[in-house]
C-alpha positions as CSV (number, residue, x, y, z in Angstrom):
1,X,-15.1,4.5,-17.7
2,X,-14.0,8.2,-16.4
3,X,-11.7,9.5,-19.0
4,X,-8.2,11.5,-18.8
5,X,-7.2,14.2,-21.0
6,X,-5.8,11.1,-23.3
7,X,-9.2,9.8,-23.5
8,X,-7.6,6.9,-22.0
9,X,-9.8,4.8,-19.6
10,X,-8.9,4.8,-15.9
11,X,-8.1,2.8,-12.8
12,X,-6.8,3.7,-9.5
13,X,-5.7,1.4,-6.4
14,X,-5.4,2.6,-3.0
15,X,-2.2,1.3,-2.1
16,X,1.0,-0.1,-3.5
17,X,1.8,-3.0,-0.9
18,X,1.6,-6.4,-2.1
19,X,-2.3,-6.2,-2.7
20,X,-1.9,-3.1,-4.7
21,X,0.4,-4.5,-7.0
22,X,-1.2,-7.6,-7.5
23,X,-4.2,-5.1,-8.6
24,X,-2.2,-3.6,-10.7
25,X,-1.5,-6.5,-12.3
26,X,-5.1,-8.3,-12.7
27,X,-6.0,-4.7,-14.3
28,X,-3.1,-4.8,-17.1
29,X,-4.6,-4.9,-20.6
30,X,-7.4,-3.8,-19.8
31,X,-7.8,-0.2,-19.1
32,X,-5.4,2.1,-20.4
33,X,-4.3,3.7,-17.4
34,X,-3.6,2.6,-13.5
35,X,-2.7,5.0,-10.8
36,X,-1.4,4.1,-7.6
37,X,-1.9,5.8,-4.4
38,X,0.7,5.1,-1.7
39,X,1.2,6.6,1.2
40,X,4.4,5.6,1.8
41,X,7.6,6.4,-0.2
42,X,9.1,3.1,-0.8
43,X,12.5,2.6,0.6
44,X,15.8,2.3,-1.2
45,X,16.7,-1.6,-1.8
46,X,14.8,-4.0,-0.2
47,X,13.9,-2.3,3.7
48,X,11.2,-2.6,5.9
49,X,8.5,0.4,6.0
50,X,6.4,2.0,8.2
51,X,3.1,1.6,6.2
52,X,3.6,-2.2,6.5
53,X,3.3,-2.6,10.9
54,X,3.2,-6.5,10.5
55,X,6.5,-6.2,8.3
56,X,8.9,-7.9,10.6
57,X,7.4,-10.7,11.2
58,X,6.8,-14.2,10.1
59,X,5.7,-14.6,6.3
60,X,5.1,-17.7,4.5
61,X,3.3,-17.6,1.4
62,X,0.9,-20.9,0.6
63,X,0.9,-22.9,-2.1
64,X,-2.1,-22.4,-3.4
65,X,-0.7,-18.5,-3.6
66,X,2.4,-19.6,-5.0
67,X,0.8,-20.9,-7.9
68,X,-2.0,-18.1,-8.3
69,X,0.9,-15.4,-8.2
70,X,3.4,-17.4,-10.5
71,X,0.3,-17.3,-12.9
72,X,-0.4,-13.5,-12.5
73,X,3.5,-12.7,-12.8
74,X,5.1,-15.9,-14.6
75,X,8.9,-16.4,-13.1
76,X,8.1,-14.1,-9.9
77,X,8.9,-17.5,-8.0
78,X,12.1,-18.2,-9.4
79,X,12.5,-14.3,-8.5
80,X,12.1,-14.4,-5.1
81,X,14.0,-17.8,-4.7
82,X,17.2,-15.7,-6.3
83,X,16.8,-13.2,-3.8
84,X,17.1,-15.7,-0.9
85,X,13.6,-16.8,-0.2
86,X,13.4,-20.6,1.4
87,X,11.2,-23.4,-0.2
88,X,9.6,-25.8,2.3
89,X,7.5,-28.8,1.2
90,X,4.8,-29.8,3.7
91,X,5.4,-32.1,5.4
92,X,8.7,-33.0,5.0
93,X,10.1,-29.4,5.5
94,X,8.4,-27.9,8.6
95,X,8.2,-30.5,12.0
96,X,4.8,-29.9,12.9
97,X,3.6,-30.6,16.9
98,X,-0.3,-31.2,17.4
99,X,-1.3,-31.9,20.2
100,X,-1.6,-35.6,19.8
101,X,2.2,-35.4,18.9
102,X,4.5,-34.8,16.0
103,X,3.3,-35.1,12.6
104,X,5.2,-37.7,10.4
105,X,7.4,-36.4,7.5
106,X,5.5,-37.7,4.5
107,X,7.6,-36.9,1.1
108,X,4.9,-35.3,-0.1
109,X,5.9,-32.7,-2.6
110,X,2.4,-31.5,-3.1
111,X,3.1,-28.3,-1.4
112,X,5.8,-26.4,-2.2
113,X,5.3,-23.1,0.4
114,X,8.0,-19.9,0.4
115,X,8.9,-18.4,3.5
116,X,10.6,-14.7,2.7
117,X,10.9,-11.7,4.6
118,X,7.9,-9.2,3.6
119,X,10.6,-6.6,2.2
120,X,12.1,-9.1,-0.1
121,X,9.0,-10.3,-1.2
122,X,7.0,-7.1,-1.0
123,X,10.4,-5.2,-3.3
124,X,10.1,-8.3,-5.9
125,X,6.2,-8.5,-6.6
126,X,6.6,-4.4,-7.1
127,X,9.4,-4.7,-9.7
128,X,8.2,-7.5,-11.8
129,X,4.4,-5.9,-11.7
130,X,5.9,-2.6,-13.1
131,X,8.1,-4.1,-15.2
132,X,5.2,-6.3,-16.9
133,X,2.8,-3.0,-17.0
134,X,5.3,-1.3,-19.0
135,X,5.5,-3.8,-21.8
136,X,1.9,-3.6,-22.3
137,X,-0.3,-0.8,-23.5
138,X,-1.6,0.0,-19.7
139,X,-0.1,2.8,-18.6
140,X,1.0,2.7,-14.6
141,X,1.9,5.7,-12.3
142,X,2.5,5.8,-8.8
143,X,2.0,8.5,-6.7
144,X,4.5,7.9,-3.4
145,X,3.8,9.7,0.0
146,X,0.0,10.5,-1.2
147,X,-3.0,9.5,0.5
148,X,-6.4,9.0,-0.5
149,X,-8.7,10.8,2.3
150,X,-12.4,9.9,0.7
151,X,-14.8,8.5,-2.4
152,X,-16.1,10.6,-4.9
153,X,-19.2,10.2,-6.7
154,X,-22.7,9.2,-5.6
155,X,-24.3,7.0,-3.2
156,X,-24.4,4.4,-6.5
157,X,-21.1,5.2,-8.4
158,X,-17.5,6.4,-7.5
159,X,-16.1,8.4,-9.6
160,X,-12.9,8.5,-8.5
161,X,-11.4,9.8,-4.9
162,X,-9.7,13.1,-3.0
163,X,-6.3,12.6,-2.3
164,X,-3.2,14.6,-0.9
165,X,0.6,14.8,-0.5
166,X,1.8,13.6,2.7
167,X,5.0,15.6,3.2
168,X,6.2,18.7,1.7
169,X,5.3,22.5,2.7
170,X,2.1,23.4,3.8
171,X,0.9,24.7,0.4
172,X,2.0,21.8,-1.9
173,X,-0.9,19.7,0.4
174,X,-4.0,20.4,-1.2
175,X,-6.8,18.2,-1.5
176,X,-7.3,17.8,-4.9
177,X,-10.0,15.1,-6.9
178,X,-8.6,12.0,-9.2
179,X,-11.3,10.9,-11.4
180,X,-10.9,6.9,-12.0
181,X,-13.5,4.8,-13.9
182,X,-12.9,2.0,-11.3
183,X,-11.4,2.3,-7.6
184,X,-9.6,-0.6,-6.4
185,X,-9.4,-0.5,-2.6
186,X,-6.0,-2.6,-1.5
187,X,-5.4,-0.4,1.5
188,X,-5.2,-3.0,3.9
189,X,-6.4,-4.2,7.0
190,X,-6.7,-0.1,8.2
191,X,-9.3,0.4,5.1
192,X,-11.1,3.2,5.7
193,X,-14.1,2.5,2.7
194,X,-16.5,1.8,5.1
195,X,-16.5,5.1,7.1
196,X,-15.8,7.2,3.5
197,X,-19.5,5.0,2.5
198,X,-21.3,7.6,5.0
199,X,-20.0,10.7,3.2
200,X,-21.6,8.9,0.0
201,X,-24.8,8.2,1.7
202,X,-24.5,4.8,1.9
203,X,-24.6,2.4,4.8
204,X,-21.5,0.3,5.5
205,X,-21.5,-3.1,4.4
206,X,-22.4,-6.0,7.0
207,X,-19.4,-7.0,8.9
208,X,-18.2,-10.4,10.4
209,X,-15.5,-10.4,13.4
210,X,-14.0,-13.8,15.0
211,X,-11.2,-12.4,17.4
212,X,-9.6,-14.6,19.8
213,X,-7.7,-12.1,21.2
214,X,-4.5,-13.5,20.1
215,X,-1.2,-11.3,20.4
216,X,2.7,-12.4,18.6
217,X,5.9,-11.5,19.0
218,X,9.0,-12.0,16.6
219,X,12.7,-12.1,16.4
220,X,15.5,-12.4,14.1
221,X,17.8,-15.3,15.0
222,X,21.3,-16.8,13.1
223,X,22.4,-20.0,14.0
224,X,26.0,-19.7,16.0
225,X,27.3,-22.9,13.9
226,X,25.7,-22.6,10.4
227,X,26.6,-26.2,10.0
228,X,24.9,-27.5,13.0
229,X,21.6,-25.1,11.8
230,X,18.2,-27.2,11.7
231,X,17.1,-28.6,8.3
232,X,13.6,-27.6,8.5
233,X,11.1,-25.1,9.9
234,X,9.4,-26.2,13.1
235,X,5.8,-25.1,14.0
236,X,4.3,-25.5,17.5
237,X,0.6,-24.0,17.2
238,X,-1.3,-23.2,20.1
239,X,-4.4,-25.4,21.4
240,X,-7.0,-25.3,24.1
241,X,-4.8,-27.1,26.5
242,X,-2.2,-24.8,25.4
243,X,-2.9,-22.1,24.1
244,X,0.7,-20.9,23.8
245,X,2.6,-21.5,19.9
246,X,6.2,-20.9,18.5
247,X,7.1,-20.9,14.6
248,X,10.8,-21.3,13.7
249,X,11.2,-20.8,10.2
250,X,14.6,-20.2,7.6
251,X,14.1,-16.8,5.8
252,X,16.7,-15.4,3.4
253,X,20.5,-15.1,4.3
254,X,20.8,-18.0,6.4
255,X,18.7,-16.1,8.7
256,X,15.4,-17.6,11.1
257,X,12.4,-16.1,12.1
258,X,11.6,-16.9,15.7
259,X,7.3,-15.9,16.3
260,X,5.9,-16.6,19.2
261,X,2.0,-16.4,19.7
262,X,-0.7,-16.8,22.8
263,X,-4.1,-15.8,23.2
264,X,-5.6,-13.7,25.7
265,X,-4.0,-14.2,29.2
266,X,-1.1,-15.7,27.5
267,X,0.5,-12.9,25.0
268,X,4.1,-13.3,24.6
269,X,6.2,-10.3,26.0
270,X,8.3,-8.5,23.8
271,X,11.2,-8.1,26.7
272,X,14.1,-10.5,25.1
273,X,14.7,-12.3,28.4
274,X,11.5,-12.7,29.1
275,X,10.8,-13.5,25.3
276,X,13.6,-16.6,25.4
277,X,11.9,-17.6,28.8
278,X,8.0,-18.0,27.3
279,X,9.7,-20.3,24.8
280,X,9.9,-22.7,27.5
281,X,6.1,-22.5,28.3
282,X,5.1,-23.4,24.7
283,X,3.5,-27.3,24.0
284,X,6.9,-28.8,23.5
285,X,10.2,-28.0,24.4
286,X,12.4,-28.5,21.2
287,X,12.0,-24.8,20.1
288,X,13.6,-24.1,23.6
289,X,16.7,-26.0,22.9
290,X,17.5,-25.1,19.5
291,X,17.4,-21.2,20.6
292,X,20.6,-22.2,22.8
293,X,22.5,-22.8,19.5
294,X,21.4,-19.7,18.1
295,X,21.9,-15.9,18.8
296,X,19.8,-12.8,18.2
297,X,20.2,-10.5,15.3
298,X,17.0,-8.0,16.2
299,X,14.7,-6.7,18.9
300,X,11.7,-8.1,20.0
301,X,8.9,-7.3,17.6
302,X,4.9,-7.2,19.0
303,X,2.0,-7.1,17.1
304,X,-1.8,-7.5,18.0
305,X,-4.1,-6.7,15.8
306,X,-5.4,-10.0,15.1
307,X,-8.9,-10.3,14.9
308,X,-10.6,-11.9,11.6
309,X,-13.1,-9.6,9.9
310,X,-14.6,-9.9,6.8
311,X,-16.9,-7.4,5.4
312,X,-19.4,-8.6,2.9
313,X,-19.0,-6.2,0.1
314,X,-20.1,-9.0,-2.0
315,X,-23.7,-9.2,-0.8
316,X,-26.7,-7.4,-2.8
317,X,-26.4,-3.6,-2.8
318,X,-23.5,-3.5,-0.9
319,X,-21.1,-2.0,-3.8
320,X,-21.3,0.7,-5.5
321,X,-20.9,1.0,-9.2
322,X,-16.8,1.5,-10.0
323,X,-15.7,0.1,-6.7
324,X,-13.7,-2.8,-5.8
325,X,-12.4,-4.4,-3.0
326,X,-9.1,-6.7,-2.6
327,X,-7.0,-8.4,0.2
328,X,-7.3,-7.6,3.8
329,X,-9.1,-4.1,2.6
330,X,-12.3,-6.8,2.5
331,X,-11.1,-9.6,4.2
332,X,-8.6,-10.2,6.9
333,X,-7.5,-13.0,8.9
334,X,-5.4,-14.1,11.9
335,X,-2.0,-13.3,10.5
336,X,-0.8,-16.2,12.6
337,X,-2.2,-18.9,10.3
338,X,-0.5,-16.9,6.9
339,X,-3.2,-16.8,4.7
340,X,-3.4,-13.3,4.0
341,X,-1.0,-13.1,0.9
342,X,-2.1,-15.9,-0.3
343,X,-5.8,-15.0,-0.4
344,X,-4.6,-11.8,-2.0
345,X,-3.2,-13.2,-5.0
346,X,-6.0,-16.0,-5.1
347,X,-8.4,-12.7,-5.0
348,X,-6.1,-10.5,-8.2
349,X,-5.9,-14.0,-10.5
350,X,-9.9,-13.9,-10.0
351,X,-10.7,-10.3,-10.6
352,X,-8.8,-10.5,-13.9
353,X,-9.8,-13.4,-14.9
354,X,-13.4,-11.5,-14.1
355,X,-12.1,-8.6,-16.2
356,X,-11.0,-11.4,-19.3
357,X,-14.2,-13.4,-19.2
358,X,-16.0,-9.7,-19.4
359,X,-13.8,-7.7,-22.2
360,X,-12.8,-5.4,-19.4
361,X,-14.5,-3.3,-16.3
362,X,-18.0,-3.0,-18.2
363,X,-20.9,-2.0,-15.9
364,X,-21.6,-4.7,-13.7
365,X,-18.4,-6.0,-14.1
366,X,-17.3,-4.9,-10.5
367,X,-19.6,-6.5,-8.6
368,X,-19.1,-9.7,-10.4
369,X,-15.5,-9.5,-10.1
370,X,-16.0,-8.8,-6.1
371,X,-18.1,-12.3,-5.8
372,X,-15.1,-14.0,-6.9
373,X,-12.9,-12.1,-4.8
374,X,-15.0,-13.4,-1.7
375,X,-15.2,-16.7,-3.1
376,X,-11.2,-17.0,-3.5
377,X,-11.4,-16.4,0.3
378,X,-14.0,-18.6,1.7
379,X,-11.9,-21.5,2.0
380,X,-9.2,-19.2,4.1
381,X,-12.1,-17.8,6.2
382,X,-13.5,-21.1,7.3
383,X,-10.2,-22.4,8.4
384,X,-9.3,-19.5,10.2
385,X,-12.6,-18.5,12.3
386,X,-12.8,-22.3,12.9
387,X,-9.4,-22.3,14.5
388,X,-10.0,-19.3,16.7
389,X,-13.6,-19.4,17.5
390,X,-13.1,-21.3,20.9
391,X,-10.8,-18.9,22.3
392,X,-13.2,-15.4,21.1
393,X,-15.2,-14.2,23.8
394,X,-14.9,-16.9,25.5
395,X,-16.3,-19.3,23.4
396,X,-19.8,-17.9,23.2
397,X,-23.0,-19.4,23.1
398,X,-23.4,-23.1,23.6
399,X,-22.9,-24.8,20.1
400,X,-25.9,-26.7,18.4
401,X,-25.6,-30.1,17.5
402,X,-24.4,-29.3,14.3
403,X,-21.8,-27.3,15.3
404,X,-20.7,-29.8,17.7
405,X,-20.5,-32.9,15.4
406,X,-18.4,-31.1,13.0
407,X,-16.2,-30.1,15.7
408,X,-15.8,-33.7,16.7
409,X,-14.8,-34.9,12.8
410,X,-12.3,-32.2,12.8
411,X,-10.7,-33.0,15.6
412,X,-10.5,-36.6,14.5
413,X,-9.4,-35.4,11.0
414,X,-6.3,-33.3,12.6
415,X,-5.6,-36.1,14.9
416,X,-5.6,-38.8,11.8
417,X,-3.9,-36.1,9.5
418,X,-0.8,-36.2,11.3
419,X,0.2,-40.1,10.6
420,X,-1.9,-40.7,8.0
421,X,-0.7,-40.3,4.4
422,X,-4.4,-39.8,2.5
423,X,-6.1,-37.9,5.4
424,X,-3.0,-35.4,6.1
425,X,-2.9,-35.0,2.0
426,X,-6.2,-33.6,2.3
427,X,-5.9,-31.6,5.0
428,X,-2.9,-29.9,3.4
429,X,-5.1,-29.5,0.2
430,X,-7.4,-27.5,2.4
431,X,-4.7,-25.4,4.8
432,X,-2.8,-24.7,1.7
433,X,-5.5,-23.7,-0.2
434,X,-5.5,-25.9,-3.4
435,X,-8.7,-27.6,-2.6
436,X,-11.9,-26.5,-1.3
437,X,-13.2,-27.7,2.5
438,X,-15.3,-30.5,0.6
439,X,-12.0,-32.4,-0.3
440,X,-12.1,-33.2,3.7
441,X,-15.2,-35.2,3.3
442,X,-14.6,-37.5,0.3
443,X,-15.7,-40.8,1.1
444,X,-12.1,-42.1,1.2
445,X,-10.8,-39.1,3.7
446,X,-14.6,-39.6,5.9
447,X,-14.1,-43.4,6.2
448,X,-10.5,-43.1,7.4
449,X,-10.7,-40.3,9.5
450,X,-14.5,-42.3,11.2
451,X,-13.5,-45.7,11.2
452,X,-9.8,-46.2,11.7
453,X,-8.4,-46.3,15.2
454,X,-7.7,-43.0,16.6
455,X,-3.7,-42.9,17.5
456,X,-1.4,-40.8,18.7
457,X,1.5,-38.7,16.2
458,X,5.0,-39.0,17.1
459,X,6.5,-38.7,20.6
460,X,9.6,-36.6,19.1
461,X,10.3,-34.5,16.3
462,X,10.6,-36.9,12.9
463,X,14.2,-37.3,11.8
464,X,13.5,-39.3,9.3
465,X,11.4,-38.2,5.9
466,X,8.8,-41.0,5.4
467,X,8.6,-41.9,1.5
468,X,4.7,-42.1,0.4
């Protein structure tokens, strides 16, 4: 480990969002000091901020993330439920169209899933991450309105990285070198590690992109009669026939979230008229109607960039020594599926339980700890690349036979999920990511999904919540 004047070994994470902190976190106990580079200031109370473009839009966090970030920061849940955050169980609390139909209302209670504003829930994580940092010997510092412009070290070890202040005069902006023992990359889907590889002499890692060229569009919405508000969330995705989708989901203060979604061809506008009208175009109308008993509290809010890329920093050779990679920095999905938080709290629970299993960041201990990032994500990247891959680039190549069978048991197994109490169980396993893809083809879920008569869902939204 690179040493301060303290003697103290170090850490530093690129970024204090959500994936910062979550760093910040898994690192606790065991190094002695953590700086964070941010180059935002954060905002007074819980605001929205520039460094954060997909702010304003619709977040849910899965319960498979729930659970790994009530285990990294124990009570954080109860946290962001006092500070208005909405629990919805899946099924029963979010009407779900496919396009067989509506998905029964199983009372389920396997999935409990938050759905928060990201300034609410990005303000809460930061507090309680500090506030468990300072009761334990690890030092924290954040440096606000700084931004890290390269590595340092060698084409086989970073040694740390050149930063500078973003505002101030002229002569208070000087590039100056931060030594760090490890570097913990949580900069987000703009992560710039791959181009700062060339300046180290090293090639950038191999890169997989799915984009299906999908565009969204969200506004804020109260309900005119409070009383008369919905229940539940409602989701409409988006399929082949079409390829048009609408999520309306209760946030914090008696508020909704309105996001409406459509590949390429079919983006939603961000005009409100014309936003309200492409609500009508959407696979079912019911998202239509409730909007009439609603009004708007913001503008329209667009958003695009949308394509899944991973980048395999976990393959042979592909890290360098004192380097690690977290959240969308390595791997980012379609936001529209909401996987992204969830993945990055499923990737900090890993790396310290990495860091535990090792007695700290020992040599070696990096790349180990990145494996297990990209296995906390493979579940999320499977379900999100198999979603979108019919609409990118038109489809591409003809798919082998393979390819095409497991398309056909998928389609079955989303068809079957939605009336079915044991299939849609495991499905939601999967989605939420509690359970790896396997669970879908347990003998049990194989036979019923193969063998029992293919039927259509629901031919209006469930009213009723169907015990189990």
């Amino acid at each position: 480990m690179a040493e301060h004047s303290n003697g103290g070994r170090t850490a530093l994470v690129i970024g204090g969002g959500l994936a910062g902190m979550l760093a910040v976190t898994a690192l606790t106990g065991h190094v002695d000091t953590v700086t964070v580079v941010e180059r935002d200031r954060y905002p007074q109370g819980r605001a929205f901020r520039k460094g954060v473009p997909q702010a304003r839009h619709l977040h849910i966090l899965l319960s498979g993330g729930r659970r790994a970030l009530e285990e990294m920061l124990p009570g954080t849940v109860a946290a962001l439920t006092e500070a208005g955050a909405r629990d919805l169980y899946l099924p029963r609390d979010l009407l779900t169209r496919t396009p067989a139909g509506w998905q029964r209302r199983f009372d389920e209670r396997r999935h409990p899933t938050l759905s928060v504003t990201r300034p609410v829930l990005d303000a809460v994580v930061r507090e309680r991450a500090l506030r468990a940092a300072a009761g334990s010997p690890t030092r924290v510092e954040v440096l606000e309105a700084t931004e890290v412009i390269g590595l340092t070290g060698t084409a086989d070890r970073v040694t740390g990285v050149r930063i500078r202040a973003r505002d101030g005069a002229a002569g208070t902006r000087a590039v100056r070198e931060l030594p760090a023992g490890l570097v913990v990359d949580a900069s987000g889907r703009g992560s710039r590690t791959p181009q700062w590889y060339a300046a180290l002499g090293r090639p950038a890692p191999e890169e997989e992109t799915v984009d299906s060229g999908l565009a969204y569009a969200t506004r804020m919405y109260r309900p005119k009669d409070p009383d008369a508000a919905p229940d539940v969330g409602v989701n409409v995705p988006g399929w082949p026939g079409c390829p048009r989708g609408a999520a309306y989901v209760p946030v914090e203060d008696g508020n909704w979230l309105l996001t409406l979604s459509g590949v390429r061809g079919h983006h939603p506008p961000t005009d409100p008229a014309e936003f309200t009208a492409f609500t009508a175009t959407v696979g079912d109308p019911y998202v239509h109607e409730l909007l009439a008993r609603a009004e708007p509290l913001s503008p329209v809010h667009g958003f695009r960039d949308t394509c899944n890329r991973r980048r395999r920093f976990e393959r042979p050779g592909a890290l360098p020594e004192g380097l690690l990679v977290l959240g969308d920095a390595g791997c980012t999905f379609n936001p529209v599926y909401g996987q992204g938080m969830a993945v990055a709290a499923l990737g900090a629970l890993a790396v310290r339980g990495t860091l535990a299993a090792r007695g700290g960041p020992r040599p070696g201990v990096a790349a180990e700890a990145q494996r297990a990032v990209a296995r906390a994500a493979d579940t999320a990247w499977l379900a999100a690349v198999g979603a979108d891959r019919p609409y990118a680039d038109g489809g591409g190549a003809r798919a082998g036979l393979g390819e095409r069978l497991g398309t056909w048991y998928l389609d079955r197994l989303t068809v079957r999920a939605a009336i079915d109490p044991v299939v849609g169980a495991a499905f939601r396993d999967v989605v939420c990511l509690t359970a790896p893809p396997a669970r879908l083809v347990t003998p049990r879920v194989l036979l019923r999904t193969v063998l029992l008569p293919r039927r259509p869902a629901l031919p209006a939204p469930p009213a009723v919540v169907e015990p189990l």
